[in-house]
C-alpha positions in Angstrom: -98.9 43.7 55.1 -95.3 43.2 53.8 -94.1 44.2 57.2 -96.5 41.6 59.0 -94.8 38.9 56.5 -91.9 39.4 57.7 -91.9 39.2 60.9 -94.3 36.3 60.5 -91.7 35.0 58.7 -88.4 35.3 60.9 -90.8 33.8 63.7 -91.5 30.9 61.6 -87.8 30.1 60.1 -86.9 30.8 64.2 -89.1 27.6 64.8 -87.7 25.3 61.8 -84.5 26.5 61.8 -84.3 25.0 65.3 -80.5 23.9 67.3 -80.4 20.9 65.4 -79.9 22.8 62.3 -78.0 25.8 64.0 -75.5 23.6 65.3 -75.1 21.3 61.9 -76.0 18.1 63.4 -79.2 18.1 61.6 -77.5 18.9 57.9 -74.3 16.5 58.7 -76.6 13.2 59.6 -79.7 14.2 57.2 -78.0 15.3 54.1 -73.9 15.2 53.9 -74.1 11.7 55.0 -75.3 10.6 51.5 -72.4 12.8 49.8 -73.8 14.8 46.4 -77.0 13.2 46.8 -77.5 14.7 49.7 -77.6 18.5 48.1 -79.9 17.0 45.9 -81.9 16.2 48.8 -81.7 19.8 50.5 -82.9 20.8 47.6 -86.4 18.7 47.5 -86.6 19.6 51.1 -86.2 22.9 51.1 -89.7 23.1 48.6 -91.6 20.8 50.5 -91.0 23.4 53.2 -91.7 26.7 51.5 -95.5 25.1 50.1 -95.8 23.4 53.5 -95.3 26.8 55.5 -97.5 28.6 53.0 -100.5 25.9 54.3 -99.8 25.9 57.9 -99.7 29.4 58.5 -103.1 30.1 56.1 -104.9 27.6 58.0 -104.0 28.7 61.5 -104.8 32.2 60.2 -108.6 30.6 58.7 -109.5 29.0 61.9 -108.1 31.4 63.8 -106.7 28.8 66.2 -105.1 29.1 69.4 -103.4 25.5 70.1 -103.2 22.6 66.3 -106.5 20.8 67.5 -108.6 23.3 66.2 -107.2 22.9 62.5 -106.4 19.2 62.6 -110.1 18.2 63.6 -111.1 20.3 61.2 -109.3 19.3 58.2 -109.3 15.3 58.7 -111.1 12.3 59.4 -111.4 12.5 63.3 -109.4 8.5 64.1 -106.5 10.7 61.7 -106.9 14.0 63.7 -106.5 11.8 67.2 -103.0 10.5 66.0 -101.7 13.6 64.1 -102.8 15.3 67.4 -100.8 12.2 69.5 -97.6 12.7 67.1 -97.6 16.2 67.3 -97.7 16.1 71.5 -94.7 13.7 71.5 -93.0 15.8 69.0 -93.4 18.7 71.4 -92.0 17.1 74.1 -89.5 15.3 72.5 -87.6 18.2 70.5 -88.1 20.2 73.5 -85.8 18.1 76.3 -83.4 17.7 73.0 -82.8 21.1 73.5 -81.8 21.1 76.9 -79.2 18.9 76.0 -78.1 20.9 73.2 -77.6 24.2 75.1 -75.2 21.5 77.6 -73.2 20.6 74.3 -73.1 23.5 72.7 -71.6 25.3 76.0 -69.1 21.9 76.8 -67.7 21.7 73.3 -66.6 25.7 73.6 -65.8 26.0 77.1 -65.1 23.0 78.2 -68.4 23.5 81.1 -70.0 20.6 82.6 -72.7 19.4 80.5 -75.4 20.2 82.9 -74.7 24.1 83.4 -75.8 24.9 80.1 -79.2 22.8 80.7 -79.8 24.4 83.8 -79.6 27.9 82.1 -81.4 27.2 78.9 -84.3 26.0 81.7 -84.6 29.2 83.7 -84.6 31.2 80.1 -87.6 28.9 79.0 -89.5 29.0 82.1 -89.5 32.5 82.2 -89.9 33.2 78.8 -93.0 30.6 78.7 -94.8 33.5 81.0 -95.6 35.3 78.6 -98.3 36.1 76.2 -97.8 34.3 72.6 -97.0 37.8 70.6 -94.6 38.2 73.0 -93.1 34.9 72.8 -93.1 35.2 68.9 -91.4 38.4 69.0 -88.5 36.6 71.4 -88.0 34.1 68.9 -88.4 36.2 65.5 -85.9 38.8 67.1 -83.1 36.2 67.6 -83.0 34.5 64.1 -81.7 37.2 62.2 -78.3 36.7 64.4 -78.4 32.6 63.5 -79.5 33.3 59.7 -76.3 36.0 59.5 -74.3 33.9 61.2 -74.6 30.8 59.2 -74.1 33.0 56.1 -71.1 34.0 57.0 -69.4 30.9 58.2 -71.0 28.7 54.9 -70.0 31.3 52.4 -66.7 31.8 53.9 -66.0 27.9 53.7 -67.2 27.5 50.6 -64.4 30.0 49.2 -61.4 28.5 51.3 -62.3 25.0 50.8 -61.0 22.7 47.7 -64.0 21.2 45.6 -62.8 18.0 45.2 -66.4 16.2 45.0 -64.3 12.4 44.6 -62.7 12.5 47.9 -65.9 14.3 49.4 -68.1 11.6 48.9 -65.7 9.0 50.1 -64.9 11.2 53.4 -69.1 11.3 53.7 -69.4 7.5 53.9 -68.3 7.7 57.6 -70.7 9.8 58.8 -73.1 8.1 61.3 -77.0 8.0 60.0 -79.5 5.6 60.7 -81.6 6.8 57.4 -81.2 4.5 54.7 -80.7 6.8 51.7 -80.9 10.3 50.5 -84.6 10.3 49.3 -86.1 8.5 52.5 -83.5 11.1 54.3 -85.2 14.3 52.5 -88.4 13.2 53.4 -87.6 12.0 56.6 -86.0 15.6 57.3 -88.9 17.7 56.2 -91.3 15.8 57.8 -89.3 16.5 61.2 -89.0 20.3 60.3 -93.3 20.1 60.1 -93.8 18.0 63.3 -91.5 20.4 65.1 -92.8 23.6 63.7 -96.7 22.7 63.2 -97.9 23.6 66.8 -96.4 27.1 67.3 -96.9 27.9 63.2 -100.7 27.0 63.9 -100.7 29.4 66.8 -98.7 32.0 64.8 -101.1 31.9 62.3 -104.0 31.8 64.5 -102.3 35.0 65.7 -103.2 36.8 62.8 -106.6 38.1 60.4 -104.9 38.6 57.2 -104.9 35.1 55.4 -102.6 36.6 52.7 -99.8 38.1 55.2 -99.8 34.5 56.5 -99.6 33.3 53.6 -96.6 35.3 52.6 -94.8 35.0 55.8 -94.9 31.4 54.9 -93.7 31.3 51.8 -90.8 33.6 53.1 -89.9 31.6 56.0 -89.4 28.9 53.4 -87.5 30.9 51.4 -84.7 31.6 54.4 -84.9 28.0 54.7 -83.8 27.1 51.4 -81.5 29.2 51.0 -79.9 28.4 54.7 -80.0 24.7 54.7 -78.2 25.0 51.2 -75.4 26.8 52.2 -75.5 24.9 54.9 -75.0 21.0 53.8 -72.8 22.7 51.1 -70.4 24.0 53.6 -70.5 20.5 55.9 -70.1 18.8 52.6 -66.8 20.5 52.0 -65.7 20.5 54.9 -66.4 16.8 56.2 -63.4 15.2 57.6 -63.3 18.4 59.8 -66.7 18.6 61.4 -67.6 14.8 61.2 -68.0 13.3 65.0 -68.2 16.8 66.5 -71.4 17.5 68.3 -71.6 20.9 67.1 -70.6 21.1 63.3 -70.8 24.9 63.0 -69.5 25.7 66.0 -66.4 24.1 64.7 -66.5 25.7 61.1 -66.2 28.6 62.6 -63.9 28.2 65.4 -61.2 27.4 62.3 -62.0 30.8 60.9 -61.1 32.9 64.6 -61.3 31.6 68.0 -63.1 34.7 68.8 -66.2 33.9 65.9 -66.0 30.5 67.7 -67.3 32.6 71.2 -69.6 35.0 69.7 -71.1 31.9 67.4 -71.7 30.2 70.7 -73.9 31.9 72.3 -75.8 32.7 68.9 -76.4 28.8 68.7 -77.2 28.5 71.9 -79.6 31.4 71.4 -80.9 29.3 68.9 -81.4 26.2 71.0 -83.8 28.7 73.2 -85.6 29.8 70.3 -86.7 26.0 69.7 -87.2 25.1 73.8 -89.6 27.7 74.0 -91.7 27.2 71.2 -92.1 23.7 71.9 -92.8 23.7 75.6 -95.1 26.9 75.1 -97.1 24.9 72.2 -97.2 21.7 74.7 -98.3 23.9 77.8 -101.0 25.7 75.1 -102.3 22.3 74.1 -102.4 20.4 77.0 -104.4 22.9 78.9 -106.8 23.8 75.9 -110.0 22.5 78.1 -108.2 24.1 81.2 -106.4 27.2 80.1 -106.2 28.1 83.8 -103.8 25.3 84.2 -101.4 26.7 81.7 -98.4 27.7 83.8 -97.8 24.7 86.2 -98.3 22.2 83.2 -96.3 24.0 81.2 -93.6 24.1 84.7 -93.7 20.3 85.3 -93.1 19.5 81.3 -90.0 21.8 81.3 -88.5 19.7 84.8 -89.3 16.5 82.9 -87.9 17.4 79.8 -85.1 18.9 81.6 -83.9 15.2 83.5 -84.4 13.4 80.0 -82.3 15.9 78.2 -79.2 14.4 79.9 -79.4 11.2 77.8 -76.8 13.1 75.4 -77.3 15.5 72.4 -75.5 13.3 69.5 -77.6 10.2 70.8 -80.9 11.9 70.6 -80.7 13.5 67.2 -79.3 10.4 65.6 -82.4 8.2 67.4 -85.4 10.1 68.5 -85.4 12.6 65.2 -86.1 10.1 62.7 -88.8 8.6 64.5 -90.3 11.6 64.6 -89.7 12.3 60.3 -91.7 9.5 59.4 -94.8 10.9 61.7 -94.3 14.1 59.7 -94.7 13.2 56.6 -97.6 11.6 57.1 -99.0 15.4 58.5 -97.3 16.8 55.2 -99.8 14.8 53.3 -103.0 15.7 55.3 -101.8 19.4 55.9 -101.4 19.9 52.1 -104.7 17.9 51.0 -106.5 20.4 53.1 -104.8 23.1 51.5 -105.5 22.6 48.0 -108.8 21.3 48.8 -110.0 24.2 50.5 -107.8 26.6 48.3 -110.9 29.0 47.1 -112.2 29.0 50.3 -109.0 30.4 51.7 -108.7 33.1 49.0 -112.5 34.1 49.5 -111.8 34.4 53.3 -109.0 36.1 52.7 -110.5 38.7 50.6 -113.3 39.6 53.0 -111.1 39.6 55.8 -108.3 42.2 54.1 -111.5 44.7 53.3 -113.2 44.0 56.6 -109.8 44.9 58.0 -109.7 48.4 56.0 -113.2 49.1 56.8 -112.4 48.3 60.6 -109.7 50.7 60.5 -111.3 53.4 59.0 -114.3 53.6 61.0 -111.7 53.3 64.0 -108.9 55.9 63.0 -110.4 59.5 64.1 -108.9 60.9 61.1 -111.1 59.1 58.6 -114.6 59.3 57.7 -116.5 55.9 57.9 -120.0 55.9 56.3 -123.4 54.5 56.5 -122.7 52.2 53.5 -119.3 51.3 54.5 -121.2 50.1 57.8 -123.8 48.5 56.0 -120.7 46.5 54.0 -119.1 45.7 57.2 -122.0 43.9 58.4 -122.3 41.7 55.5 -118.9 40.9 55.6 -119.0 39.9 59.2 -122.0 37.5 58.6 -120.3 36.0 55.6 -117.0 35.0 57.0 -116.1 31.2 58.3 -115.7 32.2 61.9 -118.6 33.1 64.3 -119.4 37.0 64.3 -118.6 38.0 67.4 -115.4 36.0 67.3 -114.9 37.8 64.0 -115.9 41.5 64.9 -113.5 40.8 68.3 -110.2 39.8 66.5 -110.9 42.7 63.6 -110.7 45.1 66.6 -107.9 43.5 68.6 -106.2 43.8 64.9 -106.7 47.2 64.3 -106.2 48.4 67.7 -102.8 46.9 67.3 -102.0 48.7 64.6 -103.5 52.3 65.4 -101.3 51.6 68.6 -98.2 51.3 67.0 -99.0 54.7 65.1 -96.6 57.4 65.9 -98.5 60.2 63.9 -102.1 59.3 65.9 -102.4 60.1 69.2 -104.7 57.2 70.3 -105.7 55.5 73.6 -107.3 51.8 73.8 -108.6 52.9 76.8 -111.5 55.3 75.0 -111.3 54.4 71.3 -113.1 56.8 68.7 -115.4 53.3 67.8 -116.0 49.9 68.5 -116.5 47.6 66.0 -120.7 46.1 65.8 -121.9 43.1 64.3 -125.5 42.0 63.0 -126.7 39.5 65.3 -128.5 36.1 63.7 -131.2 34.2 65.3 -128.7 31.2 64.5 -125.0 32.2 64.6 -122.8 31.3 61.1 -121.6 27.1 61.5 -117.6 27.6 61.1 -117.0 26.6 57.7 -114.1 23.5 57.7 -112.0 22.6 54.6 -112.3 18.5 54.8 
């Protein structure tokens, strides 16, 4: 399970932890702007976001959803499901054209390239890349954030032992950083609430991915962990170094350009790498939801979004993040309030689920893995289980084998093949299937 977590996690902080906060801009507008306060805000942001990843990932996992509909309009009053549902779609969209603007800056403000050869490239990775299955596309993005998370380690802790602490002049150098957010509390909220707009629709999916509530769960909470501790070092190192990185469009980049022009190169493409991560989880969520009723439809929508977003993108990156961000903040935290409602609400529904699906899991796997011995009782057990859970029992006895076949794949030591498995998982069929149990 611990091993699931993680990778659940580096997929999730790959989402949040998008170009916007790879390239600084995020931290220098949202958080240094409003001096010492602004740590203080990083911290109440960086809570909000480990509880907040916790829910979104349990409740994709619970519904077992494959686009955010299918938890939204089950976890609010329908008129609030319709605009959460709106928000989220214009969220999509939105963060995903800003990031064909920032693979342009990022590229211009180290190389000097015109702004629209880095666009162009960022949209041939993402329509590529947007083929693919969504394991695979989680596995793109959760292998590429270890690179950004080692990277901003590096360059924050590095500034933060070569710069002076001279908290005085910082704040005064902070007061001419550009924000339209009034102050640090309205900022910290404002913040978080982007992080969940932008990270809502793939985490649901991610989520949905998965069986086990509790690896979920803890992939959550340790995606918010990475976060904390990121955007910390983070706004600490912009903070300290301020009259440096202030009016730059890509604050790390510069940070660590002033360590060795070489780091500057290598960082570069890292943040760029970054700005894919984020492209392709929006557009791939967008494509996903738009086509829900149509899944057929799923590559040309998902084509024609990507050339939109692509001619928008050249409004500029600075402009963008400074305007279009914010708007999209406030929407968030009103989906931080319903997300978390649900959550609590429904809390010892989601541990009961969880527990039958962890056994049903172990049962599966037994009865499937050749070299143990599955039993009468344990299929009699398996049964019950099946007809207990939220989700409809063929639904359920269909992902518990996709599950396990999975993982008896991936054993070395077992010489298996999918093709003719030892077993297949059975269910006990109803005269009236199971409702699906919602939290509201």
């Amino acid at each position: 399970m611990f091993q699931r977590a993680i990778g659940i996690a580096l997929a999730f902080t790959g989402i949040i932890v998008g170009a916007g906060f790879a390239s600084g801009q995020e931290a220098l507008q949202f958080f240094v702007a409003f001096g010492t306060w602004g740590l203080v805000g990083a911290v109440i942001a960086s809570i909000l976001m480990v509880v907040t990843g916790i829910a979104l990932l349990q409740l994709g996992s619970y519904y077992q959803a494959k686009e955010h509909t299918a938890v939204l309009g089950r976890i609010s009053h329908k008129v609030v499901a319709w605009v959460l549902d709106i928000s989220t779609i214009i969220t999509l969209f939105s963060i995903g054209f800003v990031m064909f603007a920032g693979g342009g800056a990022n590229l211009n403000q180290q190389f000097g390239w015109p702004m629209w050869v880095g666009a162009v490239a960022m949209l041939v990775l993402v329509l590529v890349t947007g083929m693919l299955d969504v394991d695979k596309v989680s596995a793109v993005i959760g292998a590429i954030t270890p690179f950004v998370i080692i990277f901003v380690l590096f360059v924050t802790i590095w500034t933060m032992f070569t710069s002076e602490w001279n908290f005085a002049e910082l704040n005064v150098a902070a007061q001419d950083v550009q924000t339209n957010l009034p102050n640090w509390w309205i900022s910290a909220l404002n913040y978080i609430g982007l992080c969940v707009m932008t990270a809502v629709s793939m985490a649901i999916v991610i989520g949905g991915n998965m069986m086990d509530t509790k690896a979920a769960g803890w992939g959550g909470a340790l995606g918010g962990v990475f976060f904390l501790v990121m955007l910390m070092l983070l706004v600490l190192a912009l903070f300290l170094q301020v009259d440096t990185v202030n009016g730059t469009a890509m604050p790390v980049l510069t940070l660590i350009n002033e360590i060795h022009p070489w780091l500057g190169v290598a960082m570069t493409f890292v943040v760029y790498a970054m700005v894919f991560n984020t492209a392709v989880g929006m557009f791939y969520a967008l494509g996903k939801r738009l086509t829900r009723n149509r899944p057929a439809l799923y590559r040309p929508v998902f084509i024609v979004s990507c050339l939109v977003g692509f001619g928008l993108s050249f409004i500029g990156f600075e402009s963008l993040v400074s305007s279009v961000y914010p708007a999209l903040g406030y929407l968030g935290i009103l989906m931080i309030v319903v997300i978390a409602a649900a959550w609590i609400r429904g809390g010892s529904k989601l541990r009961a689920e969880g527990r039958r699906r962890a056994r049903a899991l172990a049962l599966t796997e037994r009865k499937l893995d050749p070299r143990m011995r599955f039993s009468k009782r344990n299929q009699r057990e398996l049964d019950k289980i099946t007809a207990a859970s939220n989700i409809p029992e063929e639904d359920f006895a269909e992902h518990l084998e996709n599950e396990v076949h999975e993982k008896l794949e991936s054993d070395d030591d077992l010489d298996y093949d999918r093709e003719d498995p030892p077993a297949t998982v059975t269910y006990v069929a109803h005269t009236e299937p199971a409702p699906v149990e919602d939290l509201k």
